[in-house]
N, C-alpha and C positions, 0 to 999 in steps of 0.2 A: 953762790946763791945768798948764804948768811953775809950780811953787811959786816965789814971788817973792825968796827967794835967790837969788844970785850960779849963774847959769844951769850945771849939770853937765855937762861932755864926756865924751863914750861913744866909745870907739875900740870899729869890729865890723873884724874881723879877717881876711877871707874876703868876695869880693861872691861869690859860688854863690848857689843858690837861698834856702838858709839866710839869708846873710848881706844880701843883697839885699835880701829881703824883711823881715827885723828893722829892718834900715836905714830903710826905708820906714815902717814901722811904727812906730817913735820917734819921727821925725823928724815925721810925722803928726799926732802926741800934742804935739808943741811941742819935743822936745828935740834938744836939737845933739851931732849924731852923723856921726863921722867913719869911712867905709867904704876898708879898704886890701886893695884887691885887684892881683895881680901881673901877671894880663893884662891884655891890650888891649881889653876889654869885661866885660862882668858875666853871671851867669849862660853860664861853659862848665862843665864836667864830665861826669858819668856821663848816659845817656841819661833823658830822661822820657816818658812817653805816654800815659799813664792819669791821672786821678784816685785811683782804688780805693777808690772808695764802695761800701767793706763789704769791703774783704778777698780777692772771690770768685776773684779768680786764685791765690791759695793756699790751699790744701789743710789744709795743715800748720800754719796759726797757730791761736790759740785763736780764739774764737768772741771774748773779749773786745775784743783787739786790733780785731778787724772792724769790733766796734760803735763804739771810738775812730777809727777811719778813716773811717768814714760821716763821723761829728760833720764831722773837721777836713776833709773834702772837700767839705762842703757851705757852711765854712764861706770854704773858698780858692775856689771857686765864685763866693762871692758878694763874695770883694773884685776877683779878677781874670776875671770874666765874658768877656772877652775875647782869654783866652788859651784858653778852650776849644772844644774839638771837639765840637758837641754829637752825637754820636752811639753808639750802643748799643755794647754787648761782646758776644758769643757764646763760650759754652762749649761746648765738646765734651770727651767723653770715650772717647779711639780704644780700641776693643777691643782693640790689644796692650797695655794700661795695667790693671793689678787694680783702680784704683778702679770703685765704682757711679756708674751716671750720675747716682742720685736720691740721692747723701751729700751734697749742699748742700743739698738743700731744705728741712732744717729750719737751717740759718743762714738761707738767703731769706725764710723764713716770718719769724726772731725780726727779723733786720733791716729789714723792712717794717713789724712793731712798734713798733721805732725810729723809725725815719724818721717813720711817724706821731707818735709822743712828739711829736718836734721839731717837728712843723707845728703842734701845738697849743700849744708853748710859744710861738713865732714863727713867722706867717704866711708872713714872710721867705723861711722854710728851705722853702720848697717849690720846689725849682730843678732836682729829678729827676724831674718830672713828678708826677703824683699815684700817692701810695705806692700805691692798687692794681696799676699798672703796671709797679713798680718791678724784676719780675719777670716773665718769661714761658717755659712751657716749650710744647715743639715735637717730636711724635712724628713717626715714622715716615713715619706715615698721609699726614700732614699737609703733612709735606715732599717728600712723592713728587707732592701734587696741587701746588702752590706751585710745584715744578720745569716744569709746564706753563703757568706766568704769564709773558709777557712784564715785563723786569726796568725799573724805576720810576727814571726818570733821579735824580729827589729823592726817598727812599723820606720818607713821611708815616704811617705805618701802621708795628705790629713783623711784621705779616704780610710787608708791602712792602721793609723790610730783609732778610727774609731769603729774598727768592727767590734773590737770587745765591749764598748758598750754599746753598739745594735744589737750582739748575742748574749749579753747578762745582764744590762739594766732592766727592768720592768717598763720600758716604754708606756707602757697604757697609766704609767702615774704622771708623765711628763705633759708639758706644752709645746708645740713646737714651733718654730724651726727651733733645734740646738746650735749652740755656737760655740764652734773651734778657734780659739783665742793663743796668740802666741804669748803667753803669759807663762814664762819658763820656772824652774823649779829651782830654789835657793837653797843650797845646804848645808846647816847651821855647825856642823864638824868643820866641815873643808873649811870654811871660811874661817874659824877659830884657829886651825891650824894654818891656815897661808901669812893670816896677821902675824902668831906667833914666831913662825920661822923666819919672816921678813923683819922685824922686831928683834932678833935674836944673833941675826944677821949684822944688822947693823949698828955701828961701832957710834953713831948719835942717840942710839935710843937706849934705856936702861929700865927693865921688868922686875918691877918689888910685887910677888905675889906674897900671900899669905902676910899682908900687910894692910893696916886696919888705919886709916886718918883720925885722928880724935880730935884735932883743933886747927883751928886756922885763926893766924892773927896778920894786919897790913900795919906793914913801917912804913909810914910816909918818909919817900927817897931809898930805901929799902927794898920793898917788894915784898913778899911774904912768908911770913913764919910757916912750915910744916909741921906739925907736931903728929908725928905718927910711931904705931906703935908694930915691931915682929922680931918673930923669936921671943916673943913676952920680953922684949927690951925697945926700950922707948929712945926716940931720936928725932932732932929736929933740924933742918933743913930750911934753908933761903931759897924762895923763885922769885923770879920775875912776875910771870903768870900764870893765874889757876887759869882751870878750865875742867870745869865740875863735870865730869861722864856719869855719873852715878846712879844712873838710872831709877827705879821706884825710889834709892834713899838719895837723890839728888836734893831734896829737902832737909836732909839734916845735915848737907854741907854748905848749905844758903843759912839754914841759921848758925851752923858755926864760923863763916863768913861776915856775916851781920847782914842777909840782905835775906827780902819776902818777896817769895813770885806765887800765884797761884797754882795748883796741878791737882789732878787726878792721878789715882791709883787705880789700877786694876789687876785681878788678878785672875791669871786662865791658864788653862792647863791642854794638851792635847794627847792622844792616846796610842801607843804604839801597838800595833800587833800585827800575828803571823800570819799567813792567806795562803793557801798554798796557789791561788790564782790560778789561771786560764790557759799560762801557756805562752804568753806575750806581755810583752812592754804596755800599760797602760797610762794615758793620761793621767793628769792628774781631775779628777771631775766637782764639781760646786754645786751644789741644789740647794738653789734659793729659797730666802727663809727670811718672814721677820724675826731680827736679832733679839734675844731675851725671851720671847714666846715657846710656847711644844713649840711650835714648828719653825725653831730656827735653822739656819744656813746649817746646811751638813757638807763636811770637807772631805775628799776621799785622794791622800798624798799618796803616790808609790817611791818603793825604792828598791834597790836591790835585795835578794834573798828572800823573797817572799811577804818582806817586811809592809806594813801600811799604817802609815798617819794619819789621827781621824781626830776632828772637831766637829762637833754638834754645839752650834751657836744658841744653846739653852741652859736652864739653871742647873738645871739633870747632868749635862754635860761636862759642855767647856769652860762656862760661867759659873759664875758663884752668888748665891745670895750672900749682901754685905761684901762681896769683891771689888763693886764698884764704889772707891771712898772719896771725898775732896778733901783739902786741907782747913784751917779754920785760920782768923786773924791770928792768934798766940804762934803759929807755927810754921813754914814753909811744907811740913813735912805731914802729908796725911798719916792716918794712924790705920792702919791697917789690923785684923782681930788677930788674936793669936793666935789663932786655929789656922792661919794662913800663913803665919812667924815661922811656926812647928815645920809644917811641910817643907816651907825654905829652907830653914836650916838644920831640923832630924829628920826631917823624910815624912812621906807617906803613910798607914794603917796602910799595909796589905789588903786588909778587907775593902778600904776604901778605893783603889786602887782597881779592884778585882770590880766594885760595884759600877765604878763611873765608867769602867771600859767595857762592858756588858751590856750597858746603857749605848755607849757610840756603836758597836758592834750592831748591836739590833734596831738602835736607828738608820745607820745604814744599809741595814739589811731590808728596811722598808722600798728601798728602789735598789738596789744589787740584791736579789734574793739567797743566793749562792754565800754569799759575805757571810751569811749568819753562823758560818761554819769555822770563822775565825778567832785564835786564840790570843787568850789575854798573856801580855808581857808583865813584866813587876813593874818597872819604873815609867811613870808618864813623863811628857816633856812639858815641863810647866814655868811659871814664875810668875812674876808682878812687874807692870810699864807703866813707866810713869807719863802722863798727855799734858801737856800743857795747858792753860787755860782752865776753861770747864765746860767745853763741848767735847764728851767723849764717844763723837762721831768722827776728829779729826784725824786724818790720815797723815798730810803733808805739812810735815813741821821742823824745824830745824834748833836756830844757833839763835841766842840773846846775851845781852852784856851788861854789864854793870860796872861801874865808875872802877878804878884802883885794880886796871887788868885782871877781869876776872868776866869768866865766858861760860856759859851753860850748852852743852850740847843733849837737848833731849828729843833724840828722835822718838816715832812712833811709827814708821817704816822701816826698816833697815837700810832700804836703799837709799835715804837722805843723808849717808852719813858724807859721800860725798859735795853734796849741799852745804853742809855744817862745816867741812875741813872748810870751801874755797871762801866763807864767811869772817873764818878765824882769820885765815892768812891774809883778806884784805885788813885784818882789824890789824894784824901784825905788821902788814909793810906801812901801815899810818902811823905807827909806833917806832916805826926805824928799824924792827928788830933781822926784816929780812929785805932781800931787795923785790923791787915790784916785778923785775924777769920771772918769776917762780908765779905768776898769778895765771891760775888755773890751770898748774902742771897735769901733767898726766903719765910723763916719762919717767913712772918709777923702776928704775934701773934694778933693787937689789928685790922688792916686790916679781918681779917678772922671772928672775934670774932665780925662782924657786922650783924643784921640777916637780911636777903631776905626782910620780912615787913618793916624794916627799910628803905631798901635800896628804896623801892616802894612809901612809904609814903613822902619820902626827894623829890624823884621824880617827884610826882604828884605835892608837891609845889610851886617847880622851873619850871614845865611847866605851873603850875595857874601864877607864877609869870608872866612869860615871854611872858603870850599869847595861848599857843601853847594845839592842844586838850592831852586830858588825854591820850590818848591810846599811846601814846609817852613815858609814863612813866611806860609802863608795857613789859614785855618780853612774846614772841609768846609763847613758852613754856619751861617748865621746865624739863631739863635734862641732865645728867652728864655722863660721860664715863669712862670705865675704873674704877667704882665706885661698892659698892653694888644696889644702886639705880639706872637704867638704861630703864627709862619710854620708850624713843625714842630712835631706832637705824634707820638707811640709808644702811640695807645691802641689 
């Protein structure tokens, strides 16, 4: 695959999701690539949980962007199968909210178009079940007869998912019809540990954690200067090419670079706690919300062990006054307060901790009434994303370049990271450095050749490490589509 010159070093700059997975992605393709990340493991930062195949949790993006999030969700789907949750989204739309409950259903309709495109160009892409399904909506009628079903320990059926919320939402806050969205569940363990193991695996790639960048300089004919620092001993290193992962401080490696892009920061946080629940597997459920307002989007994740992750898309909440920063001319690098520094890198106040999850807790207990009975964990899952631009409404974004090989990967999705790999490697085979055969691989051999136990065992250690309970490191269930194994279907 690597063209038979004098083999190219790639320093990625950042192991987050981003960086993590480009990493993998290179190194795959045959090239040696050096990943420098500052903490003690790969993939921490801002939370994950969804896929968002298709968008439908926001409102407000174009219809475009939706159908770019399908693609790249189906196609992170099918490199890391085993970091997902395979189970459905529910939307609601509560009657204090001005939207219509039936304004997505002509996005449903056009991206179930989609989706079909893609199962006719590759069989592959059928991992969301079959596009008739890809959508279901749920009246009144329907959920008042469902609330008299006893509830499906493994729901197999989209009727069977949602008895538990016909028998413990509060219906009389909601609009209807509801809509069952196959909008699967992403989980930010597994997927930290399949990058790592596959990374660890392979004899092209090389993991400098606990390893901090402090300068970058370009030698014309040369390539560039590393100047990084671990073990409190400082060392410098020749690449080829950057390719800045850095996520919120993706700006202070463009100014040590020499180069200005603009971005936003934001910084959000989401809340873990315990439910001793119903009895059954639950969707994961969305009640719409203007963002920033009381009544923003409320997020209602499940996972195993009774565990649930929750956002409330307000100031109270999941957002922060002053979270949301730009950068200025002087700097690439917005400046974030300290009060948000702190949290990143000493943690939490307890008390604060104890108040914002109190707060998610009995916002969602405004339409789960039951919920209000759930306990607060210590640690939230939080961080700072950096968006490109300055509309921090964008969802679907990727990879940008600059002169003197040097590539920025800033998603604002997780699932664009394959977007941002097949970007890099065109810029790479224009460079000579790989051959053009390897353009739009997918055949990651030492990736796939990692097993399930693996992947749960790496898991559970990064969540012992980090705080966070065990049931975060396990997937709701196991099931493949499209597959000879097909435990769970959603028809």
């Amino acid at each position: 695959m690597v063209n038979s010159q004098k083999s190219k070093k790639i320093a990625i700059i950042g192991g987050g999701i981003a960086g993590a997975s480009v990493a993998l992605y290179l190194s795959e393709i045959g090239l040696e690539v050096s990943l420098f990340e500052k903490g003690t493991s790969l993939v921490n930062g801002p939370p994950i949980c969804h896929l968002h195949a298709g968008g439908n949790l926001y409102r407000e993006i174009p219809d475009s962007q939706c159908v770019t999030l399908l693609k790249e969700s189906i196609e992170t789907l099918r490199l890391f199968p085993d970091s997902i949750d395979y189970r459905p989204t529910v939307i609601a739309v509560p009657k204090r909210d001005s939207g219509d409950a039936l304004a997505l259903l002509p996005r449903l309709k056009m991206l179930t178009q989609e989706y079909e495109q893609l199962i006719q160009q590759d069989a592959s892409n059928e991992v969301l079940g079959a596009p008739k399904d890809y959508y279901r909506l749920f009246e009144l009628e329907e959920m008042q007869k469902l609330a008299k079903l006893d509830e499906v320990a493994v729901p197999s059926t989209s009727e069977e998912w949602m008895i538990p919320i016909a028998k413990h939402v509060d219906l009389s806050t909601l609009k209807f019809p509801l809509v069952l969205v196959q909008e699967f569940g992403w989980n930010v363990f597994r997927l930290g540990a399949s990058a790592a193991l596959s990374l660890e695996k392979n004899p092209k790639s090389k993991i400098l954690l606990k390893t901090k960048v402090n300068q970058l300089t370009h030698t014309e004919g040369k390539g560039w200067k590393v100047f990084f620092e671990q073990n409190q001993q400082e060392s410098v290193e020749y690449f080829d090419y950057i390719i800045n992962a850095a996520g919120f401080k993706s700006g202070e490696i463009d100014d040590a670079a020499g180069f200005h892009k603009q971005r936003i920061v934001e910084f959000k946080a989401a809340y873990v706690t315990q439910w001793e629940g119903t009895g059954s597997f639950w969707p994961e459920v969305i009640f719409h919300g203007e963002r920033g307002t009381p009544h923003g989007m409320a997020q209602f994740t499940p996972y195993p062990d009774n565990v649930i992750q929750l956002h409330g898309m307000t100031e109270e909440i999941t957002l922060f006054d002053e979270g949301l920063i730009a950068n200025d001319k002087n700097s690439a690098q917005p400046k974030l307060g300290k009060s948000f520094l702190d949290k990143i890198y000493k943690g939490w106040s307890l008390d604060e901790v104890k108040l914002r999850t109190e707060r998610a807790i009995d916002y969602m207990a405004e339409f789960i009434p039951s919920f209000s009975r759930a306990k607060v964990t210590d640690v939230p899952l939080f961080g700072a994303q950096q968006i490109p631009g300055d509309d921090a409404n964008l969802r679907a974004a990727g990879v940008s370049f600059e002169d003197n090989n040097y590539a920025r990967c800033e998603i604002v999705k997780a699932s664009s990271v394959l977007t941002c790999a097949d970007e890099i490697t065109k810029r790479l085979i224009t460079l000579g450095y790989v051959n053009k055969s390897v353009q739009g691989c997918r055949e990651f051999a030492i990736t796939n050749s990692i097993s399930d136990e693996a992947i749960t065992q790496r898991a559970l250690t990064y969540t012992k490490q980090r705080g966070y309970p065990s049931g975060l490191a396990y997937r709701n269930i196991k099931q493949t589509f499209n597959q000879t194994e097909l435990q769970v279907s959603f028809a």
